[in-house]
MIMI-647104 format. One record per residue (C-alpha): x, y negated, z. Coordinates in pm, whole numbers, plus 50000, padded with zeros to 5 digits. Each point is the difference from the previous one (the first is absolute). Example, Ala and Ser with C-alpha at 12.3 -4.5 7.8 and 13.67 -1.06 7.14 Angstrom:
% residues 2
{c1: 51230 c2: 50450 c3: 50780}
{c1: 50137 c2: 49656 c3: 49934}
***
This chain:
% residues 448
{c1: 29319 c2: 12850 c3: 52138}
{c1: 49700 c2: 49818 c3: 50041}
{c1: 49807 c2: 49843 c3: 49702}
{c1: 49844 c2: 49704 c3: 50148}
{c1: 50012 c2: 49668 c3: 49821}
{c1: 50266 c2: 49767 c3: 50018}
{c1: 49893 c2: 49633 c3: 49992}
{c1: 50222 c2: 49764 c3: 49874}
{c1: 50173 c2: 50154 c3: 49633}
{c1: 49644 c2: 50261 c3: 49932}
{c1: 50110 c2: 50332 c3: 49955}
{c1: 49964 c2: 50264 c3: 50264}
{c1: 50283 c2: 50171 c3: 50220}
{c1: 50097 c2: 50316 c3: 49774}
{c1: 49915 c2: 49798 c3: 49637}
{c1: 50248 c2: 49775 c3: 49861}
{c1: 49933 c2: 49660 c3: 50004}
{c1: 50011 c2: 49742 c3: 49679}
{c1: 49961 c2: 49640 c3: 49961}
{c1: 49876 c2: 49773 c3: 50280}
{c1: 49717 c2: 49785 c3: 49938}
{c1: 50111 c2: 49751 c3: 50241}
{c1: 50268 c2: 49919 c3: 50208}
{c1: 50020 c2: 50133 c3: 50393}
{c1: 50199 c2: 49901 c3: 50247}
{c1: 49994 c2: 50177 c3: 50371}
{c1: 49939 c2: 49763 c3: 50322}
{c1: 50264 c2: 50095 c3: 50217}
{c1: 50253 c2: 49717 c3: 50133}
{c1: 50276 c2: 50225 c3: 49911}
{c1: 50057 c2: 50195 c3: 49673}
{c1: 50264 c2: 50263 c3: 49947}
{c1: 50108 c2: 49941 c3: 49607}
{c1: 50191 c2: 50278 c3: 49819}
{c1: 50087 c2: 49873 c3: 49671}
{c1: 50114 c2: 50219 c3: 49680}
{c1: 50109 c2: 49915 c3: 49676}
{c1: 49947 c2: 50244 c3: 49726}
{c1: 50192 c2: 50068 c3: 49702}
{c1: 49878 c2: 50134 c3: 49674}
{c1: 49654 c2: 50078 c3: 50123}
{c1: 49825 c2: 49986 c3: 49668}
{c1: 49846 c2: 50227 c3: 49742}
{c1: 50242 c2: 50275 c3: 50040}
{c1: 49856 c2: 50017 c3: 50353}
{c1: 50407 c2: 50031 c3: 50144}
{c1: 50199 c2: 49736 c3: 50224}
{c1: 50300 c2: 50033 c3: 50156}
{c1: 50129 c2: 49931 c3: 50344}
{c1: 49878 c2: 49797 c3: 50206}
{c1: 50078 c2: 49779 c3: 50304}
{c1: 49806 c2: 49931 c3: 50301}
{c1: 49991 c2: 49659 c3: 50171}
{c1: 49838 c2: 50021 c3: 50336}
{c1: 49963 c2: 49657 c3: 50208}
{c1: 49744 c2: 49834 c3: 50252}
{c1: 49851 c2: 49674 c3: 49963}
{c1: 49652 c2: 49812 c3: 50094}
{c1: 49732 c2: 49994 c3: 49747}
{c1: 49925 c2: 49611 c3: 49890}
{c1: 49655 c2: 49858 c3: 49843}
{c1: 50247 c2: 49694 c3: 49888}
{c1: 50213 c2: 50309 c3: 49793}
{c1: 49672 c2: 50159 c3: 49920}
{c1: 49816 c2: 49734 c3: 49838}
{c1: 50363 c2: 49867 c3: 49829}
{c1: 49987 c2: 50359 c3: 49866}
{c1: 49686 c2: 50005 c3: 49848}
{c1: 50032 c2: 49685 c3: 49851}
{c1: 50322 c2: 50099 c3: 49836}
{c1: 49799 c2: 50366 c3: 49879}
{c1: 49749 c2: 49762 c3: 49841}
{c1: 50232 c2: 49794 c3: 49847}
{c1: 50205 c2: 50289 c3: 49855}
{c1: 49730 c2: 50139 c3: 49871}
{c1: 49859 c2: 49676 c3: 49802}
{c1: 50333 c2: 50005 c3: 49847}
{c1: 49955 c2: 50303 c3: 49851}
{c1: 49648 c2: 49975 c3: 49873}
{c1: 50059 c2: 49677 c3: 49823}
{c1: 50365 c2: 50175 c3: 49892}
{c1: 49823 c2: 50298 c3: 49806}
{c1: 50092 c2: 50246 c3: 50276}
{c1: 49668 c2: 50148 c3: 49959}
{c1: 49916 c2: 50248 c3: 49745}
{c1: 49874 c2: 49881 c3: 49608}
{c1: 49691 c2: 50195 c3: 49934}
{c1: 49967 c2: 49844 c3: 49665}
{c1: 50321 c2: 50203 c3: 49901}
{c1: 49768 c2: 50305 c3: 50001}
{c1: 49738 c2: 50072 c3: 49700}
{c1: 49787 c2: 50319 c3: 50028}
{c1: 49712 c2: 50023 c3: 49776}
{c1: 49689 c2: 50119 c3: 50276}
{c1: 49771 c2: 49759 c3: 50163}
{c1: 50129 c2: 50087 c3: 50361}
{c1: 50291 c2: 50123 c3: 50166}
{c1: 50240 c2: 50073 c3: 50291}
{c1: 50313 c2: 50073 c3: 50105}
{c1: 50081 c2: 50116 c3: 50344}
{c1: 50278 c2: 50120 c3: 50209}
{c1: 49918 c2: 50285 c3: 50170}
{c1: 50246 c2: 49970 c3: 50364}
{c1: 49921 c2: 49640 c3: 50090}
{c1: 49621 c2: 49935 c3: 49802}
{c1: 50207 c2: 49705 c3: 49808}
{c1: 49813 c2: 49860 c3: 49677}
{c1: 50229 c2: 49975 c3: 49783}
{c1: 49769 c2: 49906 c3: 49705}
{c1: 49614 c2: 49955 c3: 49916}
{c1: 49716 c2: 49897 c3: 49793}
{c1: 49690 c2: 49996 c3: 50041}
{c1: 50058 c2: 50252 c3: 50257}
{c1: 49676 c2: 49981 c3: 50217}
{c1: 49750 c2: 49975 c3: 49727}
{c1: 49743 c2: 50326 c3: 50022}
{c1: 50012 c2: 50272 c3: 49711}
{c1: 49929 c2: 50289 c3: 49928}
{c1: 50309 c2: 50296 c3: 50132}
{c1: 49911 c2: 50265 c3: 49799}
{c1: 50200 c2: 50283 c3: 50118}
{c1: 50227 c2: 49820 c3: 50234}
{c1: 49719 c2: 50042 c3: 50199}
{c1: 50181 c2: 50368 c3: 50112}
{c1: 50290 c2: 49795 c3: 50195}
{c1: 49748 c2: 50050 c3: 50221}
{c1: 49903 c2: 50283 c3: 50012}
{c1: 50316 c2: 50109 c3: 50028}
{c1: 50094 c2: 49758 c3: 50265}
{c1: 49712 c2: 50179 c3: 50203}
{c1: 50080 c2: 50353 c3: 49919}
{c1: 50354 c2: 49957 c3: 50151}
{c1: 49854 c2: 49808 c3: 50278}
{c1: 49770 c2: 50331 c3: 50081}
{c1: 50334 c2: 50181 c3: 49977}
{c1: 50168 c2: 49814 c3: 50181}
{c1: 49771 c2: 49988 c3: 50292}
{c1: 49991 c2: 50450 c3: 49960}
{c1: 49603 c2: 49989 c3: 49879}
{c1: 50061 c2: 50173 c3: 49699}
{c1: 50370 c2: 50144 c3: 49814}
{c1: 50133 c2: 50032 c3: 49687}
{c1: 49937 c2: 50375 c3: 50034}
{c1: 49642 c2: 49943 c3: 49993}
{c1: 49753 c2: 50162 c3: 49768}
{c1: 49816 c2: 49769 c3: 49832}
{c1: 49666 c2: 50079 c3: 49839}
{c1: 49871 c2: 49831 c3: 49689}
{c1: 49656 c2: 49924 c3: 50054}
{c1: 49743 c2: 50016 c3: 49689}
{c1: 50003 c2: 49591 c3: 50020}
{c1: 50375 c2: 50012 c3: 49996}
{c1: 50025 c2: 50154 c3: 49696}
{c1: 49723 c2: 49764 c3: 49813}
{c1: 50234 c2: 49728 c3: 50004}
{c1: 50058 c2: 49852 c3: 49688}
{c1: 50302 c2: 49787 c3: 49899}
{c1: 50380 c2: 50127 c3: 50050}
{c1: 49966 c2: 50326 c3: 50175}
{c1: 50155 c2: 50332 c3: 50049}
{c1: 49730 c2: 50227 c3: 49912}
{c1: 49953 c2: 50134 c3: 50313}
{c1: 49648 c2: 50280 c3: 49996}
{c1: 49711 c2: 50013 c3: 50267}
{c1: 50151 c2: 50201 c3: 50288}
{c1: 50355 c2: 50007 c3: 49894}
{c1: 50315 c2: 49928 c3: 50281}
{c1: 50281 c2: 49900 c3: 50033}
{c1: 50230 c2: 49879 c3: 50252}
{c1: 50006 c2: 49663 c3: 50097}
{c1: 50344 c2: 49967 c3: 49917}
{c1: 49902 c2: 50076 c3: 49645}
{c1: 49691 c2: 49779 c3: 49973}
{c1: 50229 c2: 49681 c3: 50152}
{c1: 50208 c2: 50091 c3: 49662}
{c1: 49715 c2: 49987 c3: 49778}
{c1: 49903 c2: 49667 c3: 50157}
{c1: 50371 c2: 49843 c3: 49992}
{c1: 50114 c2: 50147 c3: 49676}
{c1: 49724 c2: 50099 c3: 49749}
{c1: 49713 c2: 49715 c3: 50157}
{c1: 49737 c2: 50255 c3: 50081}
{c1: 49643 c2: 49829 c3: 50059}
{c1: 49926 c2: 50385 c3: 50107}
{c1: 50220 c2: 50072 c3: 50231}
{c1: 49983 c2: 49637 c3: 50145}
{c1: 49651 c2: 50101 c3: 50120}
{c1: 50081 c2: 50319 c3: 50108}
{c1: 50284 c2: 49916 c3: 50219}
{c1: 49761 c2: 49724 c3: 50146}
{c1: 49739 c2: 50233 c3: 50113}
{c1: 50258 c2: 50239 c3: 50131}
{c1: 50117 c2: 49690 c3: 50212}
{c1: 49622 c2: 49815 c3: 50113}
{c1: 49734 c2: 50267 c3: 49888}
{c1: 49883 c2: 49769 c3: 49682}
{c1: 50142 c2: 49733 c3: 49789}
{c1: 49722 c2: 49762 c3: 50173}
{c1: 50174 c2: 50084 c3: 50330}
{c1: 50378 c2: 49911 c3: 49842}
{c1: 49885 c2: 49730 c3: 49849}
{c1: 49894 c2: 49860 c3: 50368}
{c1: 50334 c2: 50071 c3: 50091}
{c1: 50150 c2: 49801 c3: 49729}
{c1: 49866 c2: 49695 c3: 50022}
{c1: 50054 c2: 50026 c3: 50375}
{c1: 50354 c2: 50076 c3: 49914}
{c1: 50026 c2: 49683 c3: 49764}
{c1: 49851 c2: 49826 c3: 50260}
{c1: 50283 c2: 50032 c3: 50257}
{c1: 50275 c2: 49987 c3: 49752}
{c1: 49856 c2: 49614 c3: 49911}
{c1: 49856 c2: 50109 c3: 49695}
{c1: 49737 c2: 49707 c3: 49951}
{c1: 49914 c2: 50040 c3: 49665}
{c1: 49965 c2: 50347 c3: 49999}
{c1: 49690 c2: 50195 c3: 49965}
{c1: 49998 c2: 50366 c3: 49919}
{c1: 49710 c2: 50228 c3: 49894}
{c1: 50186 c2: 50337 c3: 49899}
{c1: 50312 c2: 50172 c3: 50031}
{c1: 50122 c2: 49986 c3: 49633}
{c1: 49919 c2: 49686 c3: 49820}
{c1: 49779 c2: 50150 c3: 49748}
{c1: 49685 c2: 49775 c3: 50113}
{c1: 49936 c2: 49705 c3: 49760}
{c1: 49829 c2: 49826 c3: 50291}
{c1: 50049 c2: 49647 c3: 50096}
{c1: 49999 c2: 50093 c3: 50347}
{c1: 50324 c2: 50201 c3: 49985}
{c1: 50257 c2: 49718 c3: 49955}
{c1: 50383 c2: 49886 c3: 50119}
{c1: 50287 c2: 49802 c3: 49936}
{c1: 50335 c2: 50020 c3: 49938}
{c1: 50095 c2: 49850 c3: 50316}
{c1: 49787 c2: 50263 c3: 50204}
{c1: 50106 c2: 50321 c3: 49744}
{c1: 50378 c2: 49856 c3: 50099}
{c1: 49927 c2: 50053 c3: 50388}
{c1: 49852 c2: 50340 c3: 50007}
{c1: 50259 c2: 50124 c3: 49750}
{c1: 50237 c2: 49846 c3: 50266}
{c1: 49850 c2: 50187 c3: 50314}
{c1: 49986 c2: 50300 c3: 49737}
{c1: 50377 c2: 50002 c3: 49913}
{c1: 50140 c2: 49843 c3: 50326}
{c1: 49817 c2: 50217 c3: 50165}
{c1: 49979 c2: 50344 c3: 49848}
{c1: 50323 c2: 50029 c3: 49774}
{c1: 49937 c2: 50338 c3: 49925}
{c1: 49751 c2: 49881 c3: 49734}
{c1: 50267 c2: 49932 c3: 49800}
{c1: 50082 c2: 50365 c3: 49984}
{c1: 49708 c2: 50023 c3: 49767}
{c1: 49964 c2: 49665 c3: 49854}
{c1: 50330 c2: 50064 c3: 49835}
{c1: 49870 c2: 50312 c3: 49845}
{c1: 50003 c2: 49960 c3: 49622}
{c1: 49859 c2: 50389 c3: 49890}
{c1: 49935 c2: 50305 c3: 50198}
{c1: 49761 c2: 50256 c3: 49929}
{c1: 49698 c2: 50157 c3: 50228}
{c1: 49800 c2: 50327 c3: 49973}
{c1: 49571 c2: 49940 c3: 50022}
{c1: 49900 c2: 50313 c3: 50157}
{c1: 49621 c2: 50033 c3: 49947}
{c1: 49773 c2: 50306 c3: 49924}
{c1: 50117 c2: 50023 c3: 49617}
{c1: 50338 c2: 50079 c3: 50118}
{c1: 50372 c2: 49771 c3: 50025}
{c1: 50051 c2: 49740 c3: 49774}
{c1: 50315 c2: 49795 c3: 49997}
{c1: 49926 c2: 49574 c3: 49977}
{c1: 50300 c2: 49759 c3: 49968}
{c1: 50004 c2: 49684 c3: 50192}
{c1: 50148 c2: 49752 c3: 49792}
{c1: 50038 c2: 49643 c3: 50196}
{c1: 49780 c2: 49672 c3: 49879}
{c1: 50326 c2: 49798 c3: 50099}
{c1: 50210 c2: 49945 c3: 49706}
{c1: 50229 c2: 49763 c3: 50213}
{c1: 50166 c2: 50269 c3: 50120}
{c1: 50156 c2: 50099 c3: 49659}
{c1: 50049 c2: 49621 c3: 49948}
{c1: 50167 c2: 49840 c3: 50272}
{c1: 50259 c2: 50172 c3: 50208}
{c1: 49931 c2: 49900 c3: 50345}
{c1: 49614 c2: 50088 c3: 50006}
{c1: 49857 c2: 50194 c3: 50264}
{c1: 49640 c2: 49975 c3: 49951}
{c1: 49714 c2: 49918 c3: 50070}
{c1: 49639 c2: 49992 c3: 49825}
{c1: 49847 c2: 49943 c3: 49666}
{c1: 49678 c2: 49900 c3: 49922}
{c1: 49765 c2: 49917 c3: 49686}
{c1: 49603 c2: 49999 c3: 49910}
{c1: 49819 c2: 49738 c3: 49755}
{c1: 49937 c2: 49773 c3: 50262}
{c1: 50331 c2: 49982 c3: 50257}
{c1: 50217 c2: 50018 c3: 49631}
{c1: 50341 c2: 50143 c3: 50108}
{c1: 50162 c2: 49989 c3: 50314}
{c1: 50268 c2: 50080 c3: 50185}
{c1: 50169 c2: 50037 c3: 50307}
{c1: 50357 c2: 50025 c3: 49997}
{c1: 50285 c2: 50092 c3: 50254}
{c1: 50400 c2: 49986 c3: 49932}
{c1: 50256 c2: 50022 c3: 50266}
{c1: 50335 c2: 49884 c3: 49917}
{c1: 50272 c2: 49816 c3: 50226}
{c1: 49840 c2: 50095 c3: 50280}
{c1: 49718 c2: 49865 c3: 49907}
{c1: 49620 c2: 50128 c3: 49938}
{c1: 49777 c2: 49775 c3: 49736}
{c1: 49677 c2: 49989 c3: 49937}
{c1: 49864 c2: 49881 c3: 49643}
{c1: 49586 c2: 49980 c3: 50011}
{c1: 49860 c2: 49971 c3: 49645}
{c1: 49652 c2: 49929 c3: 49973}
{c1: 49812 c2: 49945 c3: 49678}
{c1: 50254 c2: 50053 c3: 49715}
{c1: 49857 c2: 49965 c3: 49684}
{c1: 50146 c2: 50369 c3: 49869}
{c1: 50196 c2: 50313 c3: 50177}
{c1: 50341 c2: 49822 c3: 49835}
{c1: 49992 c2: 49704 c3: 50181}
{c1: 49906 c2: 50104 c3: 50335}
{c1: 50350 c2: 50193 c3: 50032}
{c1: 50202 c2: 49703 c3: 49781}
{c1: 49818 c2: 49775 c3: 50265}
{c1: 50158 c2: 50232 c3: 50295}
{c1: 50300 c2: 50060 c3: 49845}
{c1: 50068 c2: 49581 c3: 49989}
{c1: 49858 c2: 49914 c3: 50383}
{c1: 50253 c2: 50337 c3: 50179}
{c1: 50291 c2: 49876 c3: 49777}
{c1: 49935 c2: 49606 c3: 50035}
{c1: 49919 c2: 50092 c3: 50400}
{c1: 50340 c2: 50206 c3: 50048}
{c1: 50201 c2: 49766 c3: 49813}
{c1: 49918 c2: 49706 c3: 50236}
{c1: 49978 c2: 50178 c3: 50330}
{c1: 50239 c2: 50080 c3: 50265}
{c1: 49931 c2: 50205 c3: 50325}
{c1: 50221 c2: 49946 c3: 50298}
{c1: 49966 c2: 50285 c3: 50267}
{c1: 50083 c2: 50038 c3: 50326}
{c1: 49916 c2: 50341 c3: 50160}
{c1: 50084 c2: 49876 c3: 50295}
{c1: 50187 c2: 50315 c3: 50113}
{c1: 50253 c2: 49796 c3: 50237}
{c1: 49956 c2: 50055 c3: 50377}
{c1: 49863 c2: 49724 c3: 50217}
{c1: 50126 c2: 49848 c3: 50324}
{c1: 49785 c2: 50131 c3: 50293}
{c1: 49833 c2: 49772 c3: 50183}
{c1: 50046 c2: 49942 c3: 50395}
{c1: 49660 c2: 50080 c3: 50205}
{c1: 49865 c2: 49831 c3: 50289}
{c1: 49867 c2: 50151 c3: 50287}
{c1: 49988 c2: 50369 c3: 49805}
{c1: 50097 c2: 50336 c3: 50080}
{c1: 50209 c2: 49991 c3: 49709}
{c1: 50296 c2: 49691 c3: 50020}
{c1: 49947 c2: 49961 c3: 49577}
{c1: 49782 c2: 50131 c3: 49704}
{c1: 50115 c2: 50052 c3: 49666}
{c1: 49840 c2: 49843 c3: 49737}
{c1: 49940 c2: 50167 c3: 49655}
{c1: 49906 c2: 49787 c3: 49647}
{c1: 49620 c2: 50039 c3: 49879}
{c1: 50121 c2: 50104 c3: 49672}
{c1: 50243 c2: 49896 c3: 49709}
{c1: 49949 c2: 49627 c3: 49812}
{c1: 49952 c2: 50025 c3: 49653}
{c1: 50001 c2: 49628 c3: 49820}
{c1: 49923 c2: 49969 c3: 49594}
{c1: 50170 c2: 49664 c3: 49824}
{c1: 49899 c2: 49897 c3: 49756}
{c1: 50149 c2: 49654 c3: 49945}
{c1: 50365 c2: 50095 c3: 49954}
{c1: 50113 c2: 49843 c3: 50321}
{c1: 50363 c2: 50159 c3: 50178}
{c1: 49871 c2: 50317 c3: 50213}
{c1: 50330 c2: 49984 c3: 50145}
{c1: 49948 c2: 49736 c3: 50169}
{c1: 49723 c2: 50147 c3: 50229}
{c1: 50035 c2: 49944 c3: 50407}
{c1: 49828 c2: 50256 c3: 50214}
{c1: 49946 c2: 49865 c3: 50337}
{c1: 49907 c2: 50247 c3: 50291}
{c1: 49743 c2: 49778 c3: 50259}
{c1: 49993 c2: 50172 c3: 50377}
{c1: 49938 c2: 49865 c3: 50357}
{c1: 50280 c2: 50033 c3: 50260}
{c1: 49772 c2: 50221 c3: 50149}
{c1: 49664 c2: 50193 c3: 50076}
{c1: 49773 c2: 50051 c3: 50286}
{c1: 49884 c2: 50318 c3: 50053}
{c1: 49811 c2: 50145 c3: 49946}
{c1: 50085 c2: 50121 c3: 49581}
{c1: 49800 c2: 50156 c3: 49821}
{c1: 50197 c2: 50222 c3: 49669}
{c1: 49831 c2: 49870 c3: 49672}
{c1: 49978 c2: 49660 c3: 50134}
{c1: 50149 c2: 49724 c3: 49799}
{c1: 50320 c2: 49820 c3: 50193}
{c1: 50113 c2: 49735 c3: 49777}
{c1: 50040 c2: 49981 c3: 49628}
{c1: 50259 c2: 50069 c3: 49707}
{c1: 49973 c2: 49666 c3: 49752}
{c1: 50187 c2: 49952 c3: 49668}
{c1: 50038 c2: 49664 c3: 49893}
{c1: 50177 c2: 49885 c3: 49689}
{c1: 50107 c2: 49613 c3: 49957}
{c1: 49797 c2: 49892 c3: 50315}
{c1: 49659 c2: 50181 c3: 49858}
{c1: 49906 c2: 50322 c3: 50173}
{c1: 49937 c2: 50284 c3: 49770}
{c1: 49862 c2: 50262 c3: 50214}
{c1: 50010 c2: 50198 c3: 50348}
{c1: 49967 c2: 50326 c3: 50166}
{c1: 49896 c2: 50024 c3: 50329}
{c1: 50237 c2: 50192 c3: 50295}
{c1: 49832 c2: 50226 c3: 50224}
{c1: 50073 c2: 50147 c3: 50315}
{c1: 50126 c2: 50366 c3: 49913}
{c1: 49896 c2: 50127 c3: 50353}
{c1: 49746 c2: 49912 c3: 50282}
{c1: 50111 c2: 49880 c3: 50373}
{c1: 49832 c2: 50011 c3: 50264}
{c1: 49937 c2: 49738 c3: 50267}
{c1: 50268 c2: 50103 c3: 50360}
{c1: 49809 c2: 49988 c3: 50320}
{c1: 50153 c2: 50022 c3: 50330}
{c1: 50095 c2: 50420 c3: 49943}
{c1: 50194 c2: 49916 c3: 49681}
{c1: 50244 c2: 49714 c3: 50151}
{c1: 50008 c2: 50245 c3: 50312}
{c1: 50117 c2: 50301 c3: 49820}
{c1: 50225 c2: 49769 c3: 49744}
{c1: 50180 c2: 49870 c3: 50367}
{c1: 50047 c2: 50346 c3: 50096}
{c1: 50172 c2: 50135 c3: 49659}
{c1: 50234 c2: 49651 c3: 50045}
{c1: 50115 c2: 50120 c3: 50313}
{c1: 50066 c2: 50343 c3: 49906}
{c1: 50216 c2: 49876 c3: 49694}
***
């Protein structure tokens, strides 16, 4: 399936699509409307049966407009109500903060959250984020031999201890990055990946760059530098630990490492080193998954922090807390505060989809595929239940159709207010008939 952008919800054709930022509405003079209403899509991420309402009608701008109106109207009533969240309820005791969840990118709480500090070792979200990306894309594998280059092993700081020349696989080197916070192999892993930290570092701030990251300025791989060039935020440690654990899940399978031992080969001979994790949330709170400590003088302590429970994957960004304590109490109080107010309905969309009749084709109809599932976090206690998916489709296409293209769109309103959308895409291409096509389908009518 193609990947080509979908205007109208964001997104792209094989990515699930979130929230809408605004409301869209095709311009067709007739709209087919399927409309479903789900049961019991909340956090347990299960509904039951459903029933599908299928009818034709003419689209409006009188309806339209009496719509919106009636969205806005709703949704006064629920600002001035206290439908939206109290942040006051929360008290954490560092200077800036976030809490994020992962699926959707909602907000659930923040403070101070894009004022510039000092990341300390979060800085190797990063890093990490990169190294799977270089995986990912087949330019280097976990069964790589990595070499620890005489400047590797001169870092200061947390480290491993690797020695001048020593390997190990790259497998092992993500572990002592995750787990034990190596500054050394950090470096190492960065000039297996670009050459020289100077080169990763280029490719980190272009990474930050594209992932929105506007308060983000990196100048190493590990956080040690006590520069005042090398800065972040909460908000922007939030969104690459999002693209990291959205992303590349398998981090998790050493984020949630809590000891495990590793052998330094060198020319005195095999040593055995354990790797004892810098997250203590793991011990502490039952639904942590990861993600990345950090601490020097300057940055104090911080923390990024991931939980998944319910269905749900949170992010807690701790920046500045005034001892190692706090910065996990701090964490601790956003994930439980953040899954005790939140909600996720789901729809995975897995239904089929009517086909849709094709003009002047080869084919008489294409079948039409979602873009992805619909994921929507609440977070004002309102009645899931009561969610409305509405299918939007013209009677008809011309053909040519192109597969990937976007037909018509998916929206989920609740109490006149649209939530969300997923686009619907044409699961094959038609071609245009010429003169052969309606000759030959004649011919094959005749003979039936």
């Amino acid at each position: 399936m193609s990947d080509k952008p979908i205007r109208g919800c964001g997104g792209c054709a094989a990515a699930p699509v979130f929230m809408s930022e605004y409301a869209y509405a095709l311009s067709l003079p007739h709209i087919l409307v399927v409309e479903q209403n789900r049961e019991g899509a909340g956090m347990t991420e299960r509904f039951r049966n459903t029933r599908l309402h299928i009818r034709l009608h003419k689209a409006h701008g009188n309806r339209r407009a009496a719509a919106l109106v009636m969205g806005l109207w709703l949704a006064l009533l629920q600002f001035f109500s206290g439908g939206m969240p109290v942040q006051a309820q929360v008290e954490i005791s560092a200077p800036s903060a976030i809490l994020m969840e992962a699926s959707t990118g909602q907000v659930i709480f923040e403070l101070n959250s894009t004022e510039r500090r000092c990341p300390a070792s979060i800085t190797k979200i990063m890093t990490l984020l990169l190294t799977f990306e270089q995986i990912e894309n087949g330019k280097i594998s976990l069964q790589d031999s990595v070499i620890t280059s005489e400047y590797a092993s001169s870092m200061g700081g947390s480290q491993v201890f690797l020695a001048q020349g020593e390997i190990q696989t790259l497998d092992t080197m993500i572990k002592c990055i995750t787990v034990a916070s190596g500054n050394d192999a950090s470096v190492a892993v960065a000039e297996h990946v670009a050459g020289s930290e100077e080169a990763f570092v280029g490719m980190m701030n272009e990474k930050a760059q594209q992932l929105g990251m506007v308060d983000t300025h990196f100048e190493d791989c590990c956080g040690l530098t006590n520069s005042d060039g090398h800065y972040t935020t909460a908000k922007d440690v939030a969104l690459m630990s999002r693209e990291l654990i959205t992303k590349y899940p398998q981090v998790y399978d050493y984020t949630q490492i809590w000891m495990e031992d590793i052998t330094h080969e060198t020319r005195q001979g095999s040593t055995i080193f354990t790797l004892s994790s810098t997250n203590k949330l793991l011990k502490q709170y039952p639904y942590a998954t990861g993600l990345k400590t950090g601490s020097t003088e300057k940055a104090k302590f911080c923390l990024a922090a991931t939980a998944q429970k319910d269905g749900m994957d949170m992010i807690a960004v701790i920046m500045g807390a005034p001892d190692p304590k706090e910065r996990f109490k701090d964490a601790q109080t956003l994930l439980t505060y953040g899954f005790n107010v939140s909600a996720m309905y789901v729809d995975p969309n897995s239904e089929p989809l009517p086909a849709l009749p094709v003009n002047r084709g080869v084919e008489e109809q294409v079948p039409l595929v979602y873009a992805g599932e619909f994921r929507y976090l609440d977070i004002q206690g309102r009645d899931m239940n009561r969610v409305e998916k509405v299918v939007e489709l013209p009677e008809s296409v011309q053909a040519p159709v192109e597969q990937g293209r976007q037909a018509g769109l998916a929206k989920y309103v609740l109490d006149g207010v649209e939530l969300g959308c997923v686009p619907l895409l044409y699961g094959e291409s038609v071609a245009q008939a010429v003169y052969r096509d309606y000759i030959i389908k004649i011919f094959r009518e005749f003979l039936l």
